[in-house]
C-alpha positions as CSV (number, residue, x, y, z in Angstrom):
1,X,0.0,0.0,0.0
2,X,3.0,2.6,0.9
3,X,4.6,1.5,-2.3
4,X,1.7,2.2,-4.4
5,X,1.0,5.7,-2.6
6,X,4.4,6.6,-3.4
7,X,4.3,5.8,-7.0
8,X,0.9,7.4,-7.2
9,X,3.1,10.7,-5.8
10,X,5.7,10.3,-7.8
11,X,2.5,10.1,-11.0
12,X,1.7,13.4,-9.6
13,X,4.7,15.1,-9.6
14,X,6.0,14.0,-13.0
15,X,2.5,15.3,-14.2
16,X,2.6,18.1,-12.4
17,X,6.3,19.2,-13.8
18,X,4.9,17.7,-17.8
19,X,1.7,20.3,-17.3
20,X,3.6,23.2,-15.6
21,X,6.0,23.5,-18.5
22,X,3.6,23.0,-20.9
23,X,1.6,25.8,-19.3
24,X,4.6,28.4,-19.4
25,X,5.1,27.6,-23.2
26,X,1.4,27.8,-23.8
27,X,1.5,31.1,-21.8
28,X,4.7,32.5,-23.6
29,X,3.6,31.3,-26.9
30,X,-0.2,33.1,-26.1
31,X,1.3,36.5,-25.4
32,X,3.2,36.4,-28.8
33,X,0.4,35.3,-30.7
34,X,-1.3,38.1,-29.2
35,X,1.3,40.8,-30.1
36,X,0.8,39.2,-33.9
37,X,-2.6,39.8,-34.0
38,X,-2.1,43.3,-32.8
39,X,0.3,44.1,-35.4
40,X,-2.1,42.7,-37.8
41,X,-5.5,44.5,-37.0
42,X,-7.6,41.6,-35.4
43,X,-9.1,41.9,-32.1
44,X,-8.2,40.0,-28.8
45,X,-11.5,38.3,-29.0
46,X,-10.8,36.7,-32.5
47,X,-7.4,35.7,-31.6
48,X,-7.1,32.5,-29.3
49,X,-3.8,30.2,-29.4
50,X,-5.7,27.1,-28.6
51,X,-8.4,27.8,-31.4
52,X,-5.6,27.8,-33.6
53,X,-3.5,24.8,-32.4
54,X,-7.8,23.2,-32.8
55,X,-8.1,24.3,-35.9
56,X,-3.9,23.3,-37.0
57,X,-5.3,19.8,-35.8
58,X,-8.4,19.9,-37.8
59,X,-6.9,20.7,-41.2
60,X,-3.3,18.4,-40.8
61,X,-2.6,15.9,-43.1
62,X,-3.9,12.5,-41.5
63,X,-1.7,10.5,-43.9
64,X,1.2,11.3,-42.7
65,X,0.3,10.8,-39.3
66,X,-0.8,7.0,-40.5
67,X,2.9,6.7,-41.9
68,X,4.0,8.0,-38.4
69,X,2.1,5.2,-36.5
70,X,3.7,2.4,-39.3
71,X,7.0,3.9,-38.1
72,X,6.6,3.5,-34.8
73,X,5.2,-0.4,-35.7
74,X,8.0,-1.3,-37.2
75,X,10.9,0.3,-34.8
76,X,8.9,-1.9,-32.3
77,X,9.5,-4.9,-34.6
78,X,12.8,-4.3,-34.2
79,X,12.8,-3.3,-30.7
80,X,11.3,-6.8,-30.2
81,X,13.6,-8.5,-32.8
82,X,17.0,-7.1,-31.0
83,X,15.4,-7.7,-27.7
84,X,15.0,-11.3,-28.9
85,X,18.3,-11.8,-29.8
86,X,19.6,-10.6,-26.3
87,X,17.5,-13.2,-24.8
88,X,18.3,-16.5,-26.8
89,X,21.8,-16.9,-24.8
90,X,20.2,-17.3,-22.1
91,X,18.2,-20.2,-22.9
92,X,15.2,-18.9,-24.0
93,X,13.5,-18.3,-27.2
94,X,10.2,-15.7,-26.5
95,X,8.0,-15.2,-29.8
96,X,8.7,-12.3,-31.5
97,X,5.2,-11.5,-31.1
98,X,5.1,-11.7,-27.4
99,X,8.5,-9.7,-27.0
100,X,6.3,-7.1,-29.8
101,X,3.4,-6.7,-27.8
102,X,5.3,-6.3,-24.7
103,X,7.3,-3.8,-25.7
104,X,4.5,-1.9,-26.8
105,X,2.7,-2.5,-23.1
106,X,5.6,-0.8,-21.6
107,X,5.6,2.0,-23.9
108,X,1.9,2.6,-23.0
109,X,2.7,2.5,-19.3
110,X,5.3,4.9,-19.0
111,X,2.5,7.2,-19.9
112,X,1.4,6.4,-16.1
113,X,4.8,6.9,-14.6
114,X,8.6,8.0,-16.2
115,X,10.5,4.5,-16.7
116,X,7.8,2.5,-15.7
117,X,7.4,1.1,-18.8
118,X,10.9,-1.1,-18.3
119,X,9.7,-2.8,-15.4
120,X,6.2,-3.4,-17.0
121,X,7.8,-4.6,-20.6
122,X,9.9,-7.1,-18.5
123,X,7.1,-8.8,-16.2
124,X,5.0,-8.8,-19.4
125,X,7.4,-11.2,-21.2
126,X,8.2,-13.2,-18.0
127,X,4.6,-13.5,-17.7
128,X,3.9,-15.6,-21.3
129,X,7.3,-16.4,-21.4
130,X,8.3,-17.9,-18.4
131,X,11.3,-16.5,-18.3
132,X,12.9,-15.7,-14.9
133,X,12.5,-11.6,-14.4
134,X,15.9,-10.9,-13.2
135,X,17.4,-11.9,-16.6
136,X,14.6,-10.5,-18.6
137,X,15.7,-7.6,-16.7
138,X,19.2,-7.5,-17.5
139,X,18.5,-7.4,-21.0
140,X,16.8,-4.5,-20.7
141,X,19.3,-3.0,-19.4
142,X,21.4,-3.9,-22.1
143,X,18.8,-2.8,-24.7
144,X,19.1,0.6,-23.2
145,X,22.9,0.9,-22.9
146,X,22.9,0.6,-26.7
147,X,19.5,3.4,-26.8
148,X,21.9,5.9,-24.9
149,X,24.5,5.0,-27.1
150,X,22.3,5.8,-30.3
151,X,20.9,8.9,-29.1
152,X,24.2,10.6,-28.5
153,X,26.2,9.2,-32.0
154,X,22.6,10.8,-33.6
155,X,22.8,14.1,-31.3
156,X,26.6,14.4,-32.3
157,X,25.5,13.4,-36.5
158,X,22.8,16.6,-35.5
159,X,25.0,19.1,-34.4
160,X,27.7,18.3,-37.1
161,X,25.1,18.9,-39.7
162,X,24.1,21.8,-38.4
163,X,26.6,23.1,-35.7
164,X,27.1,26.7,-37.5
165,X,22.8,27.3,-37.1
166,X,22.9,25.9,-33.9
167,X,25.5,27.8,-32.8
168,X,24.1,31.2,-34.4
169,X,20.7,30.3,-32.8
170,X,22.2,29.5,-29.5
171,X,24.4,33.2,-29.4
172,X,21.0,34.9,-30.2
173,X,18.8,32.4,-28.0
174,X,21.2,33.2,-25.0
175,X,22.7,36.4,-25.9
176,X,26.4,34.3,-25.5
177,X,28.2,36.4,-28.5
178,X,28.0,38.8,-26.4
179,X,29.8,37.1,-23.8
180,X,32.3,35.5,-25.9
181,X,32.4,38.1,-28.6
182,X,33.1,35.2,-31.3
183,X,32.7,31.3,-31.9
184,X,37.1,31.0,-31.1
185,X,36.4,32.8,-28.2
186,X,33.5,30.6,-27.1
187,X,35.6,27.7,-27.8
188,X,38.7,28.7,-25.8
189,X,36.5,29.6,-22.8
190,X,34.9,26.2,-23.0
191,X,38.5,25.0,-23.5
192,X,40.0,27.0,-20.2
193,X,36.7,26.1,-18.3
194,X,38.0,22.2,-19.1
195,X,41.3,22.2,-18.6
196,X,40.7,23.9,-15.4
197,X,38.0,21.0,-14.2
198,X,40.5,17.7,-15.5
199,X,43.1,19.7,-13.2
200,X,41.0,19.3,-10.1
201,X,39.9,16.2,-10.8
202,X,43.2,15.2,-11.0
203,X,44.7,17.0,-7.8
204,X,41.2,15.4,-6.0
205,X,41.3,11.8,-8.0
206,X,41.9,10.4,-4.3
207,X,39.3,11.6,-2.7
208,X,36.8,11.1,-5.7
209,X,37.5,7.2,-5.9
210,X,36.3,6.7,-2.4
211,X,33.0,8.6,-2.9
212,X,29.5,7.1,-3.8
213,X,29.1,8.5,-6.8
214,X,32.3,7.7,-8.4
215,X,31.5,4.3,-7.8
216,X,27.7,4.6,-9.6
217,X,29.5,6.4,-12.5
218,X,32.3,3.7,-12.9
219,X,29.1,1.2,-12.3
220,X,27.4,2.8,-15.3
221,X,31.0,2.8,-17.3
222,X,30.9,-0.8,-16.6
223,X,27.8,-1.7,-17.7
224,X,28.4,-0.4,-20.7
225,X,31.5,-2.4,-22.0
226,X,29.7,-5.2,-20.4
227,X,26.6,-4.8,-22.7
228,X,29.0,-4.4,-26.2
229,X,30.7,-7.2,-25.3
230,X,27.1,-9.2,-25.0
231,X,26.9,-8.7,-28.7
232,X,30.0,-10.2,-29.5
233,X,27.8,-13.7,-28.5
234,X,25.5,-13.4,-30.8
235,X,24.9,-15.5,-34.0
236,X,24.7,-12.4,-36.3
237,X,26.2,-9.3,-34.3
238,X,25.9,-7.8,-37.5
239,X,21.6,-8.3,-37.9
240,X,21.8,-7.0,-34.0
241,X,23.5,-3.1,-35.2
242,X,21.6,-3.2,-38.0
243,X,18.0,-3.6,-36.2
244,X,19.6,-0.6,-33.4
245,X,20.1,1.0,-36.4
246,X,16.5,0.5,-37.8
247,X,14.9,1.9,-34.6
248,X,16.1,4.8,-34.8
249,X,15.9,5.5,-38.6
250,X,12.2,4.8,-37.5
251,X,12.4,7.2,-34.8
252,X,13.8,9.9,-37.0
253,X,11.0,9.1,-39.7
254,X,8.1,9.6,-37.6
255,X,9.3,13.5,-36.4
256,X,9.9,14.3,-40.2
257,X,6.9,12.4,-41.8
258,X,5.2,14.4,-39.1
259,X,6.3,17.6,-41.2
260,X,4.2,16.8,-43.5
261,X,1.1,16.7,-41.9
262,X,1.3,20.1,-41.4
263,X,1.3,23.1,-43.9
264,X,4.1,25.8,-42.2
265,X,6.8,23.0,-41.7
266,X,6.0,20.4,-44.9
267,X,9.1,22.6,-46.6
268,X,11.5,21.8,-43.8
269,X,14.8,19.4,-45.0
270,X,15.9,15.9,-43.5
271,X,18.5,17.8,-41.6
272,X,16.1,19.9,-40.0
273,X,13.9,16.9,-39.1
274,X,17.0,15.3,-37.6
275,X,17.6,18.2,-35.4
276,X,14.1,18.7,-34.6
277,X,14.3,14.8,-33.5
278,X,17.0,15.5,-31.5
279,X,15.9,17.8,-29.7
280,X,12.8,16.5,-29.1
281,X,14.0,12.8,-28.1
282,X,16.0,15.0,-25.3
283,X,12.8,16.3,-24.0
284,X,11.0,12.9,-23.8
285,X,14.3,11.6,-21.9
286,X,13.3,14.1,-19.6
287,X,11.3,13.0,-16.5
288,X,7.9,13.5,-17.6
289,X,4.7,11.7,-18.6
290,X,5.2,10.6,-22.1
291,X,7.6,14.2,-22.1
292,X,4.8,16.3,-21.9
293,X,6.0,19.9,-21.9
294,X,9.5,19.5,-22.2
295,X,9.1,18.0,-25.7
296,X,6.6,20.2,-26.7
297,X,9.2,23.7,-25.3
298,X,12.2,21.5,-27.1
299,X,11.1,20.6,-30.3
300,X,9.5,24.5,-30.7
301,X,12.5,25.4,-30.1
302,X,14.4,23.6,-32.7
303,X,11.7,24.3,-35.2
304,X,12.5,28.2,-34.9
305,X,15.9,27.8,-36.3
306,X,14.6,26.9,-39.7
307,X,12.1,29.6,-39.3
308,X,9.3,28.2,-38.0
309,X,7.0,30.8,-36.0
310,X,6.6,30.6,-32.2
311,X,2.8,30.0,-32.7
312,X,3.0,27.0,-35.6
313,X,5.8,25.5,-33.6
314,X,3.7,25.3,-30.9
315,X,1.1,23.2,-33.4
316,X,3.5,21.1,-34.2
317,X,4.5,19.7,-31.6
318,X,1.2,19.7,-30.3
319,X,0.4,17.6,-33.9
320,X,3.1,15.0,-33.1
321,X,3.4,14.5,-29.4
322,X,-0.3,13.6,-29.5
323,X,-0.8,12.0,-32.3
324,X,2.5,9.4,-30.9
325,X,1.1,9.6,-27.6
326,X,-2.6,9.1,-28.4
327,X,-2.7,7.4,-31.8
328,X,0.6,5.0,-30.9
329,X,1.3,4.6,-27.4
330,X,-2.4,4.3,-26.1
331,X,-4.5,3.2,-29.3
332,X,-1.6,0.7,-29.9
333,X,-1.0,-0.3,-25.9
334,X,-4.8,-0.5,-25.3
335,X,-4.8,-3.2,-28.0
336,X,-1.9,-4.8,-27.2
337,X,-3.1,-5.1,-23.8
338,X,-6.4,-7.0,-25.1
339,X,-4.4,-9.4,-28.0
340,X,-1.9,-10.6,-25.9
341,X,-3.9,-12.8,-23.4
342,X,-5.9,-13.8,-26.9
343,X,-2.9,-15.4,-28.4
344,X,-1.2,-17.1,-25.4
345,X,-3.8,-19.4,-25.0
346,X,-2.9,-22.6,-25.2
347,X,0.9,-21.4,-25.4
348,X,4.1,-23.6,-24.1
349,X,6.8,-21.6,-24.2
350,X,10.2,-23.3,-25.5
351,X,14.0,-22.8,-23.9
352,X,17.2,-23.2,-25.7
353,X,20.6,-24.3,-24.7
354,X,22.1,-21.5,-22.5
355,X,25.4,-20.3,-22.7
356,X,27.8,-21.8,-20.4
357,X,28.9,-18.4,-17.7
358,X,32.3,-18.5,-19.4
359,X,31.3,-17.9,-22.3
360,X,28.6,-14.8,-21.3
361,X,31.7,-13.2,-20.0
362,X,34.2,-14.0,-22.4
């Protein structure tokens, strides 16, 4: 009962946070909208933000949100494919539609609560699976050592792209050319300000190895050579990078097919969609329902350095978080919630020959 108070807290808060920044960008957004209007002659009474952002949804292209939802079907596929392949060393062989369905159940459930969805995804597949949860566990874990992997090689593809607009947008965003004066300057600060930190941490590298959270960072550090070298054990290592690489070319499709469900940003380039991504996968890392808010102030953001007004930013990413939240994670998570029971009936699931320990850490 404590435990489920505290996670219906924690449900609050995380909503709480996901609505109040969603409220300050509504609010800042408004008040511009409003000047606009001014400027052009119509009346307070005629000009509403959220009419607009109705109206935006009314009129977008629902194609392209149907090519959005295949997207995010078949990164799942994947998902559940790679997942899969994580699994068989252990012994067990899980159907791909089971590992499918369950990855889409935890998707749906991190709606509820930030991260929850790893825990649910896991005891879904140990459920019609019968594997033991503690290594269905650790393969999670290992599924999302190679997902923070991906997400910084794409952020660093993004700002390589683009690095001279998103440096120009940052200098105006946050007034730091007038700080730095130039981008050589900016880079020699940055430069001084880290050559000044690796000589503390070198001077302090005693103390710090004794602390807690040297320990949890050289945990994490671990963890992560640990989960590359799981994919040296598979059959096909090479069918394993290219489904990782799969998802996320999904992930990237469904922000820019999402372009072109709406008029003011069906223009915008595949670089543009890739930083737009980018900056909008940051916001859903971000501790929030689904990243309510922080994707929406995010992915705005990115969209007005191509251009893209405050107000049809705002649509936007109003467009395509709900119509991923909504039309994938809870159309697609409500079903998979009724199918999966359906289809297990009857089902015996099947194990493998394990790897011997040796060769897991070999």
């Amino acid at each position: 009962m404590k435990k489920q108070l505290i996670n219906f807290l924690k449900f609050l808060l995380f909503l709480g946070v996901g609505l109040g920044i969603l409220y300050l960008v509504y609010q800042k957004q408004s008040a511009a909208f409003q000047e606009e209007c001014a400027l052009k002659g119509i009346s307070p009474e005629n000009c509403s933000l959220i009419a607009k952002v109705a109206n935006d949804f009314r009129e977008a292209n629902y194609f392209w949100i149907l090519m959005v939802l295949l997207a995010f079907l078949v990164s799942n596929i994947s998902r559940a494919s790679r997942w899969i392949m994580l699994i068989r060393p252990l012994g067990y062989s899980p159907r791909l539609i089971n590992a499918f369905l369950a990855t889409i159940i935890g998707y749906f459930a991190n709606l509820g609560l930030p991260r929850l969805g790893e825990i649910v995804r896991g005891a879904t597949l140990t459920q019609y699976e019968k594997i033991p949860v503690e290594k269905v566990m650790g393969t999670i874990v290992v599924d999302r050592i190679f997902d923070v992997i991906s997400i910084l090689l794409v952020t660093g593809l993004a700002f390589a792209l683009e690095y001279d607009k998103i440096l120009a947008f940052a200098q105006e965003y946050v007034s730091l050319g007038e700080r730095f004066g130039n981008t050589g300057a900016l880079l020699l600060g940055l430069g001084g300000i880290g050559l000044a930190l690796a000589i503390l941490l070198w001077l302090l590298r005693r103390q710090i190895v004794e602390t807690k959270l040297y320990h949890k960072i050289a945990g994490i550090g671990k963890g992560f050579l640990q989960g590359i070298k799981t994919v040296r054990q598979l059959n096909r290592p090479w069918l394993f990078l290219l489904h990782s690489v799969n998802i996320w070319f999904m992930y990237f499709l469904m922000t820019y097919l999402c372009f072109f469900a709406f008029e003011p940003t069906a223009g915008l380039s595949m670089v543009a969609g890739l930083v737009v991504f980018v900056f909008g996968g940051w916001g859903i890392v971000i501790p929030s329902p689904g990243g309510m808010g922080t994707y929406h102030f995010l992915a705005q953001t990115a969209l007005s350095i191509y251009g893209v007004s405050g107000d049809d930013g705002f649509s936007w990413a109003n467009i395509a978080f709900f119509s991923i939240q909504l039309g994938c994670n809870v159309l697609v998570g409500i079903l998979a919630l009724l199918f999966l029971p359906m289809i297990n009936r009857g089902y015996h699931p099947t194990e493998t020959i394990p790897l011997t320990e040796e060769q897991v850490m070999a």
